[in-house]
C-alpha positions as CSV (number, residue, x, y, z in Angstrom):
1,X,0.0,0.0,0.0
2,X,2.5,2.3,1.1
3,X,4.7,1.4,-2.2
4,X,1.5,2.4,-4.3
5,X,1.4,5.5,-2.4
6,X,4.9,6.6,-3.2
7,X,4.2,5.7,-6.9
8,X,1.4,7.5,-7.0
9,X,3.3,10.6,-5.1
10,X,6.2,10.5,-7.9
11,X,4.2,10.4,-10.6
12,X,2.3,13.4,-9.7
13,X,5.3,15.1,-9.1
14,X,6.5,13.8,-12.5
15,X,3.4,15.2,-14.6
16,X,3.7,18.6,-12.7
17,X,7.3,18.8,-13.2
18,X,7.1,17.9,-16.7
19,X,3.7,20.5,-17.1
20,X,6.4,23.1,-16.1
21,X,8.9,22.3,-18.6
22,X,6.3,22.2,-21.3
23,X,5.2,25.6,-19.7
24,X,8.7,27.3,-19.8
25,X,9.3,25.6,-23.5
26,X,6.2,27.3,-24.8
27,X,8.0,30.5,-24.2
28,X,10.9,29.7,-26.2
29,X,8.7,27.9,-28.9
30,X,7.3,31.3,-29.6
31,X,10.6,32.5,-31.4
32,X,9.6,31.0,-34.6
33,X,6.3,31.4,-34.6
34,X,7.1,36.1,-33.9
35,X,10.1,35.6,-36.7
36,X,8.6,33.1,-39.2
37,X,4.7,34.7,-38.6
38,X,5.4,38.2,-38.9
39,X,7.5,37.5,-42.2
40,X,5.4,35.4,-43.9
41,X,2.7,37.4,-43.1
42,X,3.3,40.8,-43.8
43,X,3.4,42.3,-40.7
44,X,7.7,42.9,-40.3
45,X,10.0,43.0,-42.8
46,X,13.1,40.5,-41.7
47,X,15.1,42.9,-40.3
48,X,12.1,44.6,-38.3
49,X,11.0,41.1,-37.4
50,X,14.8,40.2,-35.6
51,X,14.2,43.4,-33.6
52,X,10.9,42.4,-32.5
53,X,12.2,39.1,-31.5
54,X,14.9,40.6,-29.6
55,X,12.5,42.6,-27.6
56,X,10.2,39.7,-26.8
57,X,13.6,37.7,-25.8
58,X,14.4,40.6,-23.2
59,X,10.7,40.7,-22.1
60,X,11.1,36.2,-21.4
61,X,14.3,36.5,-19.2
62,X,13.4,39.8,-17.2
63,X,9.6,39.4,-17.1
64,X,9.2,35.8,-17.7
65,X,11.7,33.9,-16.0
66,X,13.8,37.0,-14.4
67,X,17.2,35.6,-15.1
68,X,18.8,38.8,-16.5
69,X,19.0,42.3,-14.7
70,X,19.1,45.6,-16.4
71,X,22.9,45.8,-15.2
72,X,23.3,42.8,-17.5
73,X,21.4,44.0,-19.9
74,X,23.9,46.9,-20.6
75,X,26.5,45.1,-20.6
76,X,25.0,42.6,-22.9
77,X,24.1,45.3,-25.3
78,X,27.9,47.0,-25.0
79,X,29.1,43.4,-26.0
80,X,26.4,42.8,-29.0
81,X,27.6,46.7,-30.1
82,X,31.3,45.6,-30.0
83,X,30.9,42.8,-32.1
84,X,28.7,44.7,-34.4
85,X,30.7,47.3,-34.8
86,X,33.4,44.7,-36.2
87,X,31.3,42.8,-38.5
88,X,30.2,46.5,-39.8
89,X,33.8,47.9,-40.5
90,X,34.6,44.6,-42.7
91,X,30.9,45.4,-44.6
92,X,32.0,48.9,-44.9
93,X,35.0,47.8,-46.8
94,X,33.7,45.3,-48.6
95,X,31.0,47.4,-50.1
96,X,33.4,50.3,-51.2
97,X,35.8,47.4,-52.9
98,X,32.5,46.5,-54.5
99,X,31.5,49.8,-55.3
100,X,35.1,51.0,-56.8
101,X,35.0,47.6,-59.0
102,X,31.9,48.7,-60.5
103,X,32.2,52.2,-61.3
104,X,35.6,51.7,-62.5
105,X,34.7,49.2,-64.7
106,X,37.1,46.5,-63.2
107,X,34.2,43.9,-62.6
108,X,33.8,43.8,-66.6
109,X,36.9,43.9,-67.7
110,X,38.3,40.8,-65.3
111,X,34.8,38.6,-67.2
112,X,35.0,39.7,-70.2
113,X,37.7,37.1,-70.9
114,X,35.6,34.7,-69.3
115,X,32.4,35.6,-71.2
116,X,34.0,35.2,-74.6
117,X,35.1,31.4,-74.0
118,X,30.9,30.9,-73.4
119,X,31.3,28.6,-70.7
120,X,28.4,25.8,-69.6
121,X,26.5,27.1,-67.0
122,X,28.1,23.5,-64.9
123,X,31.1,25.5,-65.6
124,X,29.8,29.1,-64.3
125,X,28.2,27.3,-61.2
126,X,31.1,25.5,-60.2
127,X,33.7,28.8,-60.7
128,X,31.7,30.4,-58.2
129,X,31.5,28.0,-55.8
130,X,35.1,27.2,-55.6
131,X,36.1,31.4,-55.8
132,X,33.2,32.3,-53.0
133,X,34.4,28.9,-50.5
134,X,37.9,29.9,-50.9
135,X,37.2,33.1,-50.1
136,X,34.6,32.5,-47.3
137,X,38.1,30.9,-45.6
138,X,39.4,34.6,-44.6
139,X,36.6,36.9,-44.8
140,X,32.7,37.1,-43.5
141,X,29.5,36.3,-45.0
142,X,28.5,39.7,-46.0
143,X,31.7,40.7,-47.6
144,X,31.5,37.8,-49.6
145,X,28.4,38.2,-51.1
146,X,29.0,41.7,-51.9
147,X,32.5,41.4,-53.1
148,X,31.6,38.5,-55.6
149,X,28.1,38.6,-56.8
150,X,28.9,41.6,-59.2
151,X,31.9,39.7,-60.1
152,X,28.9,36.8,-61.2
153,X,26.1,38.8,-62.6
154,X,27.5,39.0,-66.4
155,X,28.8,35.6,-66.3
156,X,25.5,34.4,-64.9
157,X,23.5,36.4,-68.0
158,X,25.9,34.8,-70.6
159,X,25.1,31.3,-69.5
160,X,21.8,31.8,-68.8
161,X,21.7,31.0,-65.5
162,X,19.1,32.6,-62.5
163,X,19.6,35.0,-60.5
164,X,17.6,33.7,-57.7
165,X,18.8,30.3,-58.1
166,X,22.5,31.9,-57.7
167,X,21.1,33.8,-54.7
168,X,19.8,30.6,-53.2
169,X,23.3,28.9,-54.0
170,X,25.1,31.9,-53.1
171,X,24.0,32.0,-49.7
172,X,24.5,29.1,-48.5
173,X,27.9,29.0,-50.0
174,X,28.8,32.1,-47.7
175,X,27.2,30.7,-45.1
176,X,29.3,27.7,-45.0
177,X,32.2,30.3,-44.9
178,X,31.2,30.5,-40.9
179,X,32.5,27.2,-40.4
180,X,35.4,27.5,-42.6
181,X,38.8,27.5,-40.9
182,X,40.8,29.6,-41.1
183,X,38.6,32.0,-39.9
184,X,35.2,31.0,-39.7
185,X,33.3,33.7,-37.2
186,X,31.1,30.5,-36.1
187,X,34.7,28.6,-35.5
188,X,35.4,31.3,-32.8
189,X,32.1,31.8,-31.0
190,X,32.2,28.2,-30.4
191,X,35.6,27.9,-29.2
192,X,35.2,30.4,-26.8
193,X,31.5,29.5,-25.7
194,X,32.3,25.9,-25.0
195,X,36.1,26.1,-23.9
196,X,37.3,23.9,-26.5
197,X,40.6,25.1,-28.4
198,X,40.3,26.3,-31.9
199,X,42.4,23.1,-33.4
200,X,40.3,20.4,-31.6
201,X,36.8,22.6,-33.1
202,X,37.8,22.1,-36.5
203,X,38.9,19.0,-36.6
204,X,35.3,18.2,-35.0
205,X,33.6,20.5,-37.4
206,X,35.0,19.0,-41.0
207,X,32.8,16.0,-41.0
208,X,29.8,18.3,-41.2
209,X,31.3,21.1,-43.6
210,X,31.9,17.8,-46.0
211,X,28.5,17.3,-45.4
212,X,27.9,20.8,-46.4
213,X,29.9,21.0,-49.5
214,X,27.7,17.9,-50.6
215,X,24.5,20.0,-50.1
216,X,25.6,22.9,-51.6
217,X,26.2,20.6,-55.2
218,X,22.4,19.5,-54.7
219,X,21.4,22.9,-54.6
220,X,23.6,24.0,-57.1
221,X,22.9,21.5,-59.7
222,X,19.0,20.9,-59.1
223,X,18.1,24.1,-59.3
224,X,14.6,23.0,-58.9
225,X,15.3,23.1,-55.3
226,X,15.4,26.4,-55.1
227,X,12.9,27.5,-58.2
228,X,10.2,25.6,-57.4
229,X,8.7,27.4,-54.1
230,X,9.1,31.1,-55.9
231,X,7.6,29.3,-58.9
232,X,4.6,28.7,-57.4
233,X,4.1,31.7,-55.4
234,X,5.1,34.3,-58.5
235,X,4.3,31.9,-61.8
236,X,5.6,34.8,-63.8
């Protein structure tokens, strides 16, 4: 009787603990539903929809669960400026390189060569990939996009290719550039957050950019992937 009891007891306090959990969850589960909902429904642009996520995120851990003080939150948003401020210099630079190549005509005359051979687009797709993962070793997403996708744009209209499917392809590519040693930002953050040194992260973290690589040739070469969503939602 008494072993029933006990049983009984436990699981009670099982089901409440675990009503909690699902309780405190819910609060985190509504991330995707302000970020991916206020996109794809109108209401915020995705830039307008980050900031509205980071205000609901302050309102969770001072309101909600009150594991953050105002004193911390300054210092948090010193740090997040810092590191903002970094990223921004390199964009900075990136877009004046980008901006000198095109006005001075250098982005034209470097394809021009390129252009007249008439390459496949298999060709066009895989120059690009190789030139933007090389590149995404030493320098940051944004810079890589806006360094190399005017260097693209007349090779992609000579071979025909899309411009959204080349967006599609081209950001993942930079994205990979994250986990890229030898700089990869993501490579860092991790290191640092987790106390691991930087050799030991990448050795851990090439499995999964292999991985990566072999995903980014999907999407490259079945451009489908990428087409068929916008294809249905703007037919023109």
């Amino acid at each position: 009787m008494d072993l029933t009891k006990t049983y009984v007891t436990l699981s009670s306090l099982g089901a409440t603990s675990n009503s909690v959990l699902i309780r405190d969850a819910g609060w985190g589960l509504g991330f995707p539903t302000v970020i991916l909902g206020s996109i794809y429904s109108g209401i915020f642009t995705s830039t307008e929809s980050a900031a509205v996520a980071v205000a609901y995120a302050i309102f969770i851990t001072i309101v909600v669960h009150r594991e953050l003080s105002l004193n911390e939150l300054w210092d948090i948003c010193c740090e997040t400026g810092n590191v903002s401020a970094r990223i921004l210099i390199m964009v900075a630079a990136a877009t004046l390189f980008s901006w000198l190549l095109t006005v001075e005509n250098i982005t034209a005359q470097l394809v021009a060569p390129v252009i007249a051979l008439k390459p496949p687009p298999w060709a066009v797709l895989l120059f690009a990939n190789i030139s933007m993962l090389v590149s995404g070793m030493f320098i940051d997403v944004f810079s890589n996009i806006l360094i190399f996708t005017p260097l693209m744009k007349p090779l992609l209209h000579s071979a025909g290719i899309s411009e959204l499917h080349f967006g599609v392809s081209a950001a993942v590519n930079a994205d990979m550039g994250n986990i890229t040693p030898p700089f990869g930002l993501n490579l860092f953050i991790a290191s640092g957050a987790f106390g691991v040194i930087y050799f030991r992260m990448v050795k851990s973290v090439l499995p999964w950019l292999g991985l990566a690589i072999i995903c980014l040739g999907i999407i490259t070469y079945l451009p489908a992937i990428s087409l068929w969503l916008p294809g249905l939602l703007y037919p023109r």
